[in-house]
C-alpha positions in Angstrom: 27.2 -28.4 -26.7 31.1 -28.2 -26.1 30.9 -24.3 -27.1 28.3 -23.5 -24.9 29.9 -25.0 -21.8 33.2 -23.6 -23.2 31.5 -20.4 -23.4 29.4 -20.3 -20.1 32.7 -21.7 -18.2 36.1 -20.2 -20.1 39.2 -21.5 -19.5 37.6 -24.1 -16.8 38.4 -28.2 -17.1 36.6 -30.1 -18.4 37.0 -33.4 -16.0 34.0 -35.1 -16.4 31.9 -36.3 -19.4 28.7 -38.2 -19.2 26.6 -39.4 -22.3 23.8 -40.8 -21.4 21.8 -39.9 -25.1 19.9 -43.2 -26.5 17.6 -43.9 -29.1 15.5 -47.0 -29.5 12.8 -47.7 -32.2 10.8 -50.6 -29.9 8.6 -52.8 -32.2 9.0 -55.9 -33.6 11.7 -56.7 -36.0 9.7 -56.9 -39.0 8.2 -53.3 -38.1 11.4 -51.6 -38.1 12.7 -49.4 -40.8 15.6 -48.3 -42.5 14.9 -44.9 -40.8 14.7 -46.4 -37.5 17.8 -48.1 -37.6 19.5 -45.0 -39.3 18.7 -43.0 -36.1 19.7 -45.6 -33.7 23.1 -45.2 -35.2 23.2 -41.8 -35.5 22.4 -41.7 -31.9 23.9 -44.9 -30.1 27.0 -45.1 -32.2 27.9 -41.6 -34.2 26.5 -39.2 -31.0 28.9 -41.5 -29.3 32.1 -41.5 -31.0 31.4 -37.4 -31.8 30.7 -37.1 -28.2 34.6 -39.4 -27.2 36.5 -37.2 -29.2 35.6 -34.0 -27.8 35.7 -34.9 -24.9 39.0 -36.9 -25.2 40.3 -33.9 -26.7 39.6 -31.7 -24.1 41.1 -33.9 -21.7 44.2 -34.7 -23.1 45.1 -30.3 -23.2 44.5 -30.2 -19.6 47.2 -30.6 -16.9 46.7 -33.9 -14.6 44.6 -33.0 -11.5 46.0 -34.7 -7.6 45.3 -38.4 -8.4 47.0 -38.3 -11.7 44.3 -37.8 -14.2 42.9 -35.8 -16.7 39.2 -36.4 -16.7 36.7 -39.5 -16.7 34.7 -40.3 -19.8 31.5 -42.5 -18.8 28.8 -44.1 -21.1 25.6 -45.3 -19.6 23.4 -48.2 -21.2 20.8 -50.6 -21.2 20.3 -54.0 -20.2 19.2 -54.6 -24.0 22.6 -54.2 -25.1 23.1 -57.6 -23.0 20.0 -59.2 -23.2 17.5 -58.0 -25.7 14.4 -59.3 -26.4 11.2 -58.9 -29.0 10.6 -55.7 -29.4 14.1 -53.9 -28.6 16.4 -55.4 -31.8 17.5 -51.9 -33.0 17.7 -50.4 -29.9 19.7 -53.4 -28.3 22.3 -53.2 -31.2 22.8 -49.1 -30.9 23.8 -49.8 -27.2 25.9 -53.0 -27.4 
């Protein structure tokens, strides 16, 4: 994903990053597999951290803009993260 925008835009900041990618395996907690889980953290947790450092690492390269800053990195999520309930265990975990 980084290359293509790198590619598409050269040489332009980066001062924005948004992930808003999310996987959830709804079902009850006895119904959820290994492989369910596996991909909520591939997802939720591994897409995220990949996602931070490229991002990070594009911002710290660039030169501060008028307020002082490099770039913002922003993470959506889900009310499950906070308040889960019967059928969202996996997908409540990924996001918290």
């Amino acid at each position: 994903m980084f290359s293509a925008i790198r590619q598409r835009w050269p040489g332009e900041d980066i001062r924005v990053g948004v992930y808003n990618a999310g996987f959830g395996a709804f079902k009850p907690f006895f119904d959820v597999t290994e492989d369910d889980l596996s991909n909520v953290v591939d997802v939720n947790i591994n897409g995220a951290f990949a996602f931070s450092r490229e991002i990070i690492s594009a911002f710290k390269d660039q030169n501060l803009d008028e307020n002082g800053k490099r770039g913002t990195l922003i993470f959506t999520g889900a009310t499950a993260s906070l308040r889960g309930n019967v059928v969202t265990s996996a997908f409540a975990a990924g996001k918290f």
